[in-house]
Backbone as CSV, one residue per row, in Angstrom:
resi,resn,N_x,N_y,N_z,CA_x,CA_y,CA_z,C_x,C_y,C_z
1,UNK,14.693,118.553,62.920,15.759,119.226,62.178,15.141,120.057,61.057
2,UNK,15.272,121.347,60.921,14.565,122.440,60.323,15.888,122.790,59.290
3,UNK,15.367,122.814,58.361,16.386,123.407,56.759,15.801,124.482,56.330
4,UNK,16.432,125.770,56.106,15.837,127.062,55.400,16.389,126.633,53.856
5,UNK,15.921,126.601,52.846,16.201,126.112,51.449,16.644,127.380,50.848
6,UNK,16.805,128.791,51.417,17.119,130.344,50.795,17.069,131.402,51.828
7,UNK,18.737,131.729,52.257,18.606,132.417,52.991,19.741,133.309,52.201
8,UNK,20.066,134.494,53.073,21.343,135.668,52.515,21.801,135.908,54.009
9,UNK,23.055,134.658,53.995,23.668,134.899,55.446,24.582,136.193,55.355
10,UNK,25.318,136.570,54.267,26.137,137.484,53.914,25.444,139.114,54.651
11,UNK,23.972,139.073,54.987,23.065,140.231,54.916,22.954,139.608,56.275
12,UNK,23.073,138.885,57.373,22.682,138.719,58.217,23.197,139.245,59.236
13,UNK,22.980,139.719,60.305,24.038,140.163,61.416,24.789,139.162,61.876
14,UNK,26.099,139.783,61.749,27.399,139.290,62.095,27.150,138.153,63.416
15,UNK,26.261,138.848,64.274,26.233,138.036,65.170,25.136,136.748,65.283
16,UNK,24.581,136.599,64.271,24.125,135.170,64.451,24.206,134.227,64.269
17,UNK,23.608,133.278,65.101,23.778,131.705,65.181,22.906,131.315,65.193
18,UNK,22.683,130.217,64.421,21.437,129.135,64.575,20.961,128.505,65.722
19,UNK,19.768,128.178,66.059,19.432,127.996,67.138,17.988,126.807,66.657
20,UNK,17.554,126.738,65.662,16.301,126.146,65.597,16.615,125.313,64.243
21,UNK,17.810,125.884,63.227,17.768,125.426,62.001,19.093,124.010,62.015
22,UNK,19.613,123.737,61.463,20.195,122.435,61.565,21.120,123.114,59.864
23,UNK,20.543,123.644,59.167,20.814,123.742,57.481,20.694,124.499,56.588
24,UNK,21.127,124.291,55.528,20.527,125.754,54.372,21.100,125.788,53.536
25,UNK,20.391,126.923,52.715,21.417,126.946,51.441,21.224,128.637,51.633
26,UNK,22.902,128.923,51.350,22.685,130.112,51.749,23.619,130.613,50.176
27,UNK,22.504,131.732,49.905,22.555,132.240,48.181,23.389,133.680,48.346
28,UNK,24.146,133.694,47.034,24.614,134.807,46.476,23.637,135.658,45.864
29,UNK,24.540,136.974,45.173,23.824,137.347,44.165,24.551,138.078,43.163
30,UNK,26.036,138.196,44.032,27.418,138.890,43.153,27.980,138.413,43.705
31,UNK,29.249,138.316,42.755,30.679,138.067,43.296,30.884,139.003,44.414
32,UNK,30.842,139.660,45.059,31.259,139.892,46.239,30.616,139.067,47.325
33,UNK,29.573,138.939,47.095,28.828,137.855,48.216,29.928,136.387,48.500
34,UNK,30.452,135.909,47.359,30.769,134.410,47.632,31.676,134.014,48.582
35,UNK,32.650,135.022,48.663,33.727,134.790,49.522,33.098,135.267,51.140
36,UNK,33.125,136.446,51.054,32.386,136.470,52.435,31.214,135.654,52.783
37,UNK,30.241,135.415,51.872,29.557,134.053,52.665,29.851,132.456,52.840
38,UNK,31.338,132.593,52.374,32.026,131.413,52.500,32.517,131.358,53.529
39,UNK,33.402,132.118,53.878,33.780,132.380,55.587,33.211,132.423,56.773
40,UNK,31.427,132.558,55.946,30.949,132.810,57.689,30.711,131.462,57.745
41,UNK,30.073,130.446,56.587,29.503,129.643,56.681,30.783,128.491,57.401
42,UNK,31.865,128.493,57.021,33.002,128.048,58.289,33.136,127.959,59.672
43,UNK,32.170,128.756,59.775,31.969,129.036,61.217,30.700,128.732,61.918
44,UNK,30.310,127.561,61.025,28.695,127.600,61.417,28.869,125.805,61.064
45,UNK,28.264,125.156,62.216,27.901,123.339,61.997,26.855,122.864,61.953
46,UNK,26.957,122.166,60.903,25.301,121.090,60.110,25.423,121.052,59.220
47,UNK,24.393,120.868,58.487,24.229,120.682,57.042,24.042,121.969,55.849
48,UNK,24.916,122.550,56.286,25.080,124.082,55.236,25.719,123.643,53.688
49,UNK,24.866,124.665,52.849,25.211,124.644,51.890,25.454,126.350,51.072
50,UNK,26.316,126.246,49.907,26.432,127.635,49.496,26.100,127.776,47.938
51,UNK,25.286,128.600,47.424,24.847,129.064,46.067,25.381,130.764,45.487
52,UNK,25.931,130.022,44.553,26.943,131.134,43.637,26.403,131.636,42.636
53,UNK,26.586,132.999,41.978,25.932,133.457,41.171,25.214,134.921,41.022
54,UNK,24.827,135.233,39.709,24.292,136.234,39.636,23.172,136.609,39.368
55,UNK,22.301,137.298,40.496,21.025,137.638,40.304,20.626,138.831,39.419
56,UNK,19.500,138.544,39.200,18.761,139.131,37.618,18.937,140.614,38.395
57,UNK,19.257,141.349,39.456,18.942,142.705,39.567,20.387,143.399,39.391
58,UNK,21.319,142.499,39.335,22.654,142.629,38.998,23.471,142.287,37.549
59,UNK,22.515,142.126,36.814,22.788,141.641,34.894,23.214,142.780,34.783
60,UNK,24.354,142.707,33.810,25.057,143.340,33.119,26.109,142.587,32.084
61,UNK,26.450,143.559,31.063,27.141,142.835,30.362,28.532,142.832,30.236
62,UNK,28.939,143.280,31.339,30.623,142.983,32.037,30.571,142.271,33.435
63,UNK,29.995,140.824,33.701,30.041,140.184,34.690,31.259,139.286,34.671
64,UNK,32.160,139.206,35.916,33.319,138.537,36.107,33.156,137.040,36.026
65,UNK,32.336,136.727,34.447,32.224,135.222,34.466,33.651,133.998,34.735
66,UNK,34.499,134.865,34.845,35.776,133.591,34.690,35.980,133.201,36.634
67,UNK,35.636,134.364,37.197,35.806,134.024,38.618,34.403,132.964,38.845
68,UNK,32.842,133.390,38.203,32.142,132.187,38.415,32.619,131.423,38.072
69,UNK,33.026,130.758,37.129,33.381,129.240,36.842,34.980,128.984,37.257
70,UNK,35.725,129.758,37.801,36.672,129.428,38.929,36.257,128.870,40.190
71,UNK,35.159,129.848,40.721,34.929,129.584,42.118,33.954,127.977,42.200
72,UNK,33.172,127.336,40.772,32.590,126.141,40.595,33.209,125.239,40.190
73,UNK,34.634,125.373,39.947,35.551,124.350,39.476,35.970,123.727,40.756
74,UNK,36.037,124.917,41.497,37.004,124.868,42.819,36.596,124.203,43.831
75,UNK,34.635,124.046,43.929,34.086,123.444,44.907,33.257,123.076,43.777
76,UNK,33.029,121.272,44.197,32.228,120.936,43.345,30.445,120.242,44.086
77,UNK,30.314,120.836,45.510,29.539,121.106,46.468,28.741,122.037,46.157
78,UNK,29.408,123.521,45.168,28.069,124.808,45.315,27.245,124.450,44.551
79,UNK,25.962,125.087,45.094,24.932,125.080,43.965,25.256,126.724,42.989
80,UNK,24.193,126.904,42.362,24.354,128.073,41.567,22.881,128.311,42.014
81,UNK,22.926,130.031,42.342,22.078,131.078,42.397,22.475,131.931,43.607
82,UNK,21.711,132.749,43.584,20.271,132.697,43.178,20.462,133.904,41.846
83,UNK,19.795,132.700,40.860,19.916,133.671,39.278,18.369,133.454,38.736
84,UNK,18.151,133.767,38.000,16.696,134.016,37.260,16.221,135.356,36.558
85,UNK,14.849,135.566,36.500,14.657,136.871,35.494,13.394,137.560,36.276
86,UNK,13.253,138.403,36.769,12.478,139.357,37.037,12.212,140.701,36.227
87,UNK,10.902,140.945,36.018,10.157,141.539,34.646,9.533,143.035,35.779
88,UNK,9.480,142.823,37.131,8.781,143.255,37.692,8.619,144.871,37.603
89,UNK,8.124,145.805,36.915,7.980,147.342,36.332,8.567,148.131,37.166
90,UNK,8.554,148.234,38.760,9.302,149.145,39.722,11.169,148.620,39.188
91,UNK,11.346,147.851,39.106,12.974,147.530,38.895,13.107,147.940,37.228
92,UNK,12.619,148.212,36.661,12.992,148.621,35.111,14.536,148.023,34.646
93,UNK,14.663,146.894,34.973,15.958,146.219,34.503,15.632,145.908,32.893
94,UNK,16.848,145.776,32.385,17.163,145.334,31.122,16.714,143.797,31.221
95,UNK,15.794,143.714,30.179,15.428,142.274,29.480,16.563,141.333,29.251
96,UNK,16.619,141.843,28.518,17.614,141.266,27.086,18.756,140.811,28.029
97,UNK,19.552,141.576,28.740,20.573,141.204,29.648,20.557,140.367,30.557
98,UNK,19.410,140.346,31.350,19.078,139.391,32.488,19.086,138.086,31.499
99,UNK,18.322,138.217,30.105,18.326,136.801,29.787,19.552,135.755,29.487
100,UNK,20.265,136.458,28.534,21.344,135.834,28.302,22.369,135.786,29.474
101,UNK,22.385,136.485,30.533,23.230,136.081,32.279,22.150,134.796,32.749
102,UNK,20.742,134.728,32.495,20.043,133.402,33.453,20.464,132.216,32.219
103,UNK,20.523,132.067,31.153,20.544,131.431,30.213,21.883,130.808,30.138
104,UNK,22.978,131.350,30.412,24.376,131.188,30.278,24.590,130.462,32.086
105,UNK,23.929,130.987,32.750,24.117,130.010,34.263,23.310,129.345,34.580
106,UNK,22.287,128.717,33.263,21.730,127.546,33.424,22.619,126.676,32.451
107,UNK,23.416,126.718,32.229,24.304,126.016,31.187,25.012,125.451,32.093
108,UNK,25.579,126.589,32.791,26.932,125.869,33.852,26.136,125.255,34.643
109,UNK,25.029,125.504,35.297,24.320,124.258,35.690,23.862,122.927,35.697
110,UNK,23.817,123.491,34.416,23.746,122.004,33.155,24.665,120.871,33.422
111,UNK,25.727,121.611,32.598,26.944,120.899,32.330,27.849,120.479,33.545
112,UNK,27.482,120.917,34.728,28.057,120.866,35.931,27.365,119.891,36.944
113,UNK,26.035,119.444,36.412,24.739,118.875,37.429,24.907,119.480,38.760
114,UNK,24.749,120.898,38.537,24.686,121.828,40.245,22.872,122.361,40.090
115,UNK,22.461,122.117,41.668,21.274,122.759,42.048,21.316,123.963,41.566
116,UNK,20.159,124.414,41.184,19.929,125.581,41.090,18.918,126.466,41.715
117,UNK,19.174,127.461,42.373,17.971,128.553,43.209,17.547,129.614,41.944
118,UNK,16.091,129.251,41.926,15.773,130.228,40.805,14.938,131.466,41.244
119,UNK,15.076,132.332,41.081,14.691,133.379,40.870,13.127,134.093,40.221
120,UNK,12.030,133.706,39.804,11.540,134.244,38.681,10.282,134.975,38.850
121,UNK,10.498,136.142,38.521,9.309,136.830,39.076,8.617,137.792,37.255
122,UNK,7.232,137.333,37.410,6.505,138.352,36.178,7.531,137.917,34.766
123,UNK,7.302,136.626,35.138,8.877,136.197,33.363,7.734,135.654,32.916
124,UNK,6.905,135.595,32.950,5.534,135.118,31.775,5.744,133.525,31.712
125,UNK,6.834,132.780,32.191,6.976,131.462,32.691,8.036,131.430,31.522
126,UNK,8.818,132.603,30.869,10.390,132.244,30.374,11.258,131.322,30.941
127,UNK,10.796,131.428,32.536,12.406,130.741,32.873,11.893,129.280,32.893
128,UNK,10.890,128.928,33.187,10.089,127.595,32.775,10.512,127.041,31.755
129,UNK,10.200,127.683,30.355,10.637,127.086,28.728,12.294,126.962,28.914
130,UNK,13.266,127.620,29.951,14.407,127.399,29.576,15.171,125.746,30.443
131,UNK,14.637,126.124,31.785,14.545,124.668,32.544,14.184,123.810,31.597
132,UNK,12.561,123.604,31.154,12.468,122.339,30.944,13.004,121.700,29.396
133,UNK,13.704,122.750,29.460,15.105,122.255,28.197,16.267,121.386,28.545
134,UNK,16.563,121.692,29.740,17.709,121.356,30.158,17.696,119.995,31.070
135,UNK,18.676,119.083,30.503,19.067,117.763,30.551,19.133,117.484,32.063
136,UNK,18.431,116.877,33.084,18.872,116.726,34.221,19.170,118.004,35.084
137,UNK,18.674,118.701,34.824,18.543,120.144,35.850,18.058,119.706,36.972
138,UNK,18.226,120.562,38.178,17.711,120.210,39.319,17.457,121.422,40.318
139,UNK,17.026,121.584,40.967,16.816,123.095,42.186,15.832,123.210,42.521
140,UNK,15.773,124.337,43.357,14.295,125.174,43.714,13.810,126.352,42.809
141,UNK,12.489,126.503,43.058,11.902,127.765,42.712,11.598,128.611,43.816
142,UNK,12.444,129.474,44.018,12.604,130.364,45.092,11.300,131.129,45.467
143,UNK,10.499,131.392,46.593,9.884,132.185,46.887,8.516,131.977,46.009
144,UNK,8.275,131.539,45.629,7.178,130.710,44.351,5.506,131.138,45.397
145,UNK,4.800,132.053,44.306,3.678,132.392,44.288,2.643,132.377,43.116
146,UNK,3.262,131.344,42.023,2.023,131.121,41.496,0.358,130.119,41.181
147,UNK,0.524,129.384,40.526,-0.994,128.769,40.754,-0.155,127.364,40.762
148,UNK,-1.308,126.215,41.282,-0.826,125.008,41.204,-0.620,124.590,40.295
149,UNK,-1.267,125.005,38.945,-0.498,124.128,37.201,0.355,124.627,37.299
150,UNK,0.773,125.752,37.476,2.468,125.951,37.175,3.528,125.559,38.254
151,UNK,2.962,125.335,39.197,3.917,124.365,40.919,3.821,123.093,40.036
152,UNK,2.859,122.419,39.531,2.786,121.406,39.216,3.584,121.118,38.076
153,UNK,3.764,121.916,37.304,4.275,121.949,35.689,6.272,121.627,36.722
154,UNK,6.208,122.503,37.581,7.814,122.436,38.171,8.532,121.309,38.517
155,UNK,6.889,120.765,39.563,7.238,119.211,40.370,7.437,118.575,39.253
156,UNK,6.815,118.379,37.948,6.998,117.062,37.060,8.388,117.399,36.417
157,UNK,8.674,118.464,36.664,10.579,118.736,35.967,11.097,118.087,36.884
158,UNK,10.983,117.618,38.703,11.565,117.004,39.370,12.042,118.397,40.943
159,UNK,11.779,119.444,39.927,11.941,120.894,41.217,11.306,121.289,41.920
160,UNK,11.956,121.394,43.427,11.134,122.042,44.285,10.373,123.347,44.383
161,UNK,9.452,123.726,45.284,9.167,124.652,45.466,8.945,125.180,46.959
162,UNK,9.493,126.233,46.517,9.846,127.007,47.827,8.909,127.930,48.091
163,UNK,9.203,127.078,49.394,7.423,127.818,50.545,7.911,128.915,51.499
164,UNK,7.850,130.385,51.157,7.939,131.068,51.905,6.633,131.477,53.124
165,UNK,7.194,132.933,53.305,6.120,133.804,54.239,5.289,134.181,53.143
166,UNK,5.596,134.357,51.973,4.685,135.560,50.979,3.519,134.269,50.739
167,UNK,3.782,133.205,50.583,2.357,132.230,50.705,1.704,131.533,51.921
168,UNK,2.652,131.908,52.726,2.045,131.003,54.249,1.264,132.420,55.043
169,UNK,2.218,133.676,54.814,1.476,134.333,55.794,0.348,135.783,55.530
170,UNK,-0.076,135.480,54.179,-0.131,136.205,53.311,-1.404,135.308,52.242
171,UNK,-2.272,134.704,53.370,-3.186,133.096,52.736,-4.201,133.686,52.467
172,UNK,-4.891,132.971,50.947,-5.780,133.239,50.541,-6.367,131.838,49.929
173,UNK,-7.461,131.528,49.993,-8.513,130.536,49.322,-7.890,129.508,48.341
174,UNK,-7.061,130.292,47.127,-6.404,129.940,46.507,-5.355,129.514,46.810
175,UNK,-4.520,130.472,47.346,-3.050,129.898,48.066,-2.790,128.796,49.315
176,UNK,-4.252,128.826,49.824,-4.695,127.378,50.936,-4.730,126.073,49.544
177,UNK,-5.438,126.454,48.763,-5.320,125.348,47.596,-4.345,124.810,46.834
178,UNK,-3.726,126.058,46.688,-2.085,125.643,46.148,-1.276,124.405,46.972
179,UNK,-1.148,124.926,48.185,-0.512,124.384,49.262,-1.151,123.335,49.430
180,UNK,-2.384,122.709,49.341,-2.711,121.778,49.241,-2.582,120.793,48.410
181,UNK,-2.855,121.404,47.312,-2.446,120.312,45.718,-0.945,119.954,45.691
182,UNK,0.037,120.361,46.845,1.658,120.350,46.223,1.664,118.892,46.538
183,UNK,2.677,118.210,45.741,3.342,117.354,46.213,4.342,117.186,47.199
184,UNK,3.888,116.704,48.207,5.090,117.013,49.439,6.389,116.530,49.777
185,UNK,6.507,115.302,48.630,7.803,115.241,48.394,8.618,116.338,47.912
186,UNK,7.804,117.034,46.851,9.025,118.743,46.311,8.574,119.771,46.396
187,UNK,8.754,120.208,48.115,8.896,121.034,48.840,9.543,121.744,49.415
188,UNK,10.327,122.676,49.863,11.138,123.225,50.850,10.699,124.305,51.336
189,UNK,10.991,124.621,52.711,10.492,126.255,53.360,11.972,126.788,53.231
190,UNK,11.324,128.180,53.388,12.328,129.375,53.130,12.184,129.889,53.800
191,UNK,12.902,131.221,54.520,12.921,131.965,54.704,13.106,133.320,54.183
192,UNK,14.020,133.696,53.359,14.855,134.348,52.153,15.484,135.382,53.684
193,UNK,15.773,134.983,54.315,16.171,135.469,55.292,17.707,136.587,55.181
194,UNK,17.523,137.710,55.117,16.746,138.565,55.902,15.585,139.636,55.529
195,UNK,15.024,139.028,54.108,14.508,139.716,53.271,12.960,139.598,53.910
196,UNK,12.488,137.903,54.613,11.521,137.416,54.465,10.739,138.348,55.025
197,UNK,9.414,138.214,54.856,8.099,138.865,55.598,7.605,138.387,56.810
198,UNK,7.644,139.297,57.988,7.700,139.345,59.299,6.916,140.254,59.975
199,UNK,6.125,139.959,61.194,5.557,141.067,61.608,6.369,142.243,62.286
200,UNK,7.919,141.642,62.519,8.386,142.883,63.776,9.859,142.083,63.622
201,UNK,10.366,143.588,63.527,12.489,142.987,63.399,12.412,141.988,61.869
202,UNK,13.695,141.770,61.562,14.159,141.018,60.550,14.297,139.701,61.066
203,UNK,13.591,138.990,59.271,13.724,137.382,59.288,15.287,137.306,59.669
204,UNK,15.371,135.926,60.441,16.466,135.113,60.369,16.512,133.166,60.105
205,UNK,17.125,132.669,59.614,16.086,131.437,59.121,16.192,130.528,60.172
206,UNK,16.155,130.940,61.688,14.963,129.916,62.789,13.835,129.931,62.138
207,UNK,13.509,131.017,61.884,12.095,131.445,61.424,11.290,130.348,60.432
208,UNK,12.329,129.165,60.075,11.850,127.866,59.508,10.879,127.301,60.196
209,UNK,11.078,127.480,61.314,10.123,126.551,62.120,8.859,127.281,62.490
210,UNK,8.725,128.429,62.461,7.371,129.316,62.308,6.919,128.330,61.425
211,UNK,7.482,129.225,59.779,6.590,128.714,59.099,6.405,127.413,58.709
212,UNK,6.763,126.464,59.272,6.824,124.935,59.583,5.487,124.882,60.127
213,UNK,5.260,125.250,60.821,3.889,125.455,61.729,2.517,125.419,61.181
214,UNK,3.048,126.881,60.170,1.616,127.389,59.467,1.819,126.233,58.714
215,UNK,2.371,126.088,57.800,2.212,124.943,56.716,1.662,123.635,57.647
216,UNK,1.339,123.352,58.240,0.998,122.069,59.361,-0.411,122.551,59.132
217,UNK,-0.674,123.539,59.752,-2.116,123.694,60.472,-2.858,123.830,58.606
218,UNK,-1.969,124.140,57.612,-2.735,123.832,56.403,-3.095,122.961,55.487
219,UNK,-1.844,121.888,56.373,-1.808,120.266,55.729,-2.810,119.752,56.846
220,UNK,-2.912,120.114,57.644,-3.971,119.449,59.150,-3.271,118.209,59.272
221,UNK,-1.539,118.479,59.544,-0.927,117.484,60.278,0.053,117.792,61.305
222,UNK,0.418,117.580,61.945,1.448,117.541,62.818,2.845,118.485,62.547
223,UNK,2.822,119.020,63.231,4.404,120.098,63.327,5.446,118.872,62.746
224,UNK,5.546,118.051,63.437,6.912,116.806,63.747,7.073,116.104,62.460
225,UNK,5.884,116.105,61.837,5.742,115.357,60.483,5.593,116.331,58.934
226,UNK,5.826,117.612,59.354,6.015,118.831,58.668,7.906,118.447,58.812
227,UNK,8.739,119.120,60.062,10.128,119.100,60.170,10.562,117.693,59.497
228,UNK,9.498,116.565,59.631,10.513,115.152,58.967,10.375,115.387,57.579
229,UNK,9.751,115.690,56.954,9.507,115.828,55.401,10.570,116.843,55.045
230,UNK,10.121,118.208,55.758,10.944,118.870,55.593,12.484,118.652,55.337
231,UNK,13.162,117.873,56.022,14.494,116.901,56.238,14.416,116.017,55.116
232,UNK,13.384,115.193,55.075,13.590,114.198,54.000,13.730,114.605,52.160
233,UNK,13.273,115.668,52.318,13.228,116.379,50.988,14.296,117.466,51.001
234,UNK,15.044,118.066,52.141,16.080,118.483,52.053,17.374,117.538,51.510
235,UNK,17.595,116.091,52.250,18.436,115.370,51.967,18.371,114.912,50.330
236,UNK,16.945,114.474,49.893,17.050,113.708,48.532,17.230,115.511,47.436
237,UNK,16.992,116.736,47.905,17.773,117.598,46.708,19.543,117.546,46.679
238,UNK,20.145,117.240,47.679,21.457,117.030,47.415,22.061,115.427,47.493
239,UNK,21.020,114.472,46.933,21.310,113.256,46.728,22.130,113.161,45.899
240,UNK,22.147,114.181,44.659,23.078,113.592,43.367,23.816,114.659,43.561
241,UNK,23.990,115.484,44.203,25.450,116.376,44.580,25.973,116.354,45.593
């Protein structure tokens, strides 16, 4: 049983169905996303999950916060994201704005004990100092490419990290080391599906079980004992939700 921990079913073609995955958490990034990826996910059986919220490329300072905390009152199942802060120079987004939108939906996170999908790219480890503030927080670190003290600095907050393509297929000396030092209890693969990195056509998150694979041949264990972990660390992030 294969779990994608970050996908964008909303971006996916209409016409697919799972075939390899069993699960997921499938992320927003605006209010327009929530409802339509609520509907598809109706139409889809296993262990699905849905993340609400606003991503850092969408900060602004007229966001329809009363429909977020409508639509989290209403289901007390969603997680929140995918939100966080990206610094990255081609996107020239506003600082200042992204912060106080990631800062204000780590609150409702907070105060709500909902998972959170984080976001954080080139934040100098901002969104780090704001997590490990917060009382019983819980989630992933989405798409996560940095060194093992800072994977490590995450695991001891209790958060996963999310193993995409950009570190499995995309390996270097270091990033074989990373992947090695993780703790494999707080883990999850991704896909970020349909965003993920692929040699040919767009990710869709079967594509879990690819990179299920590579991550095997880098642990030098078994496919079967990659998918059980995988599962077992899917189930204990929505233990307390």
């Amino acid at each position: 049983m294969w779990f994608d921990s970050h996908f964008h079913l909303n971006a996916l073609a209409d016409s697919w169905q799972p075939q390899r995955v069993a699960g997921g958490l499938a992320v927003g990034v605006d209010a327009l996303d929530w409802q339509l990826t609520h509907d598809k996910l109706k139409s889809l059986s296993g262990d699905w999950r849905q993340a609400v919220g606003f991503h850092p490329w969408v900060a602004r300072e007229d966001l329809p916060w009363q429909s977020l905390e409508d639509v989290l009152l209403a289901d007390a199942s969603l997680a929140i994201g995918e939100i966080g802060l990206d610094a990255s120079p081609r996107r020239r987004l506003n600082q200042a704005i992204q912060w106080d939108v990631f800062v204000r939906q780590v609150g409702l996170a907070g105060d709500a004990n909902r998972v959170m999908s984080l976001h954080l790219v080139n934040d100098e480890e901002r969104g780090y100092g704001v997590i490990r503030k917060c009382i019983d927080c819980q989630g992933v670190v989405h798409g996560f490419t940095g060194s093992l003290q800072q994977a490590q600095r995450w695991q001891a907050l209790g958060f996963y990290i999310g193993v995409g393509a950009r570190l499995l297929y995309q390996i270097t000396d270091k990033r074989r080391q990373l992947l090695q030092g993780l703790d494999k209890s707080l883990i999850l693969l991704e896909t970020d599906a349909p965003y993920g990195i692929r040699k040919a056509n767009n990710t869709v998150p079967d594509d879990i079980a690819d990179l299920g694979l590579s991550l095997a041949l880098i642990w030098d264990v078994s496919v079967a004992e990659i998918e059980q972990q995988s599962a077992q660390n899917w189930a204990s992030l929505w233990s307390k939700n």
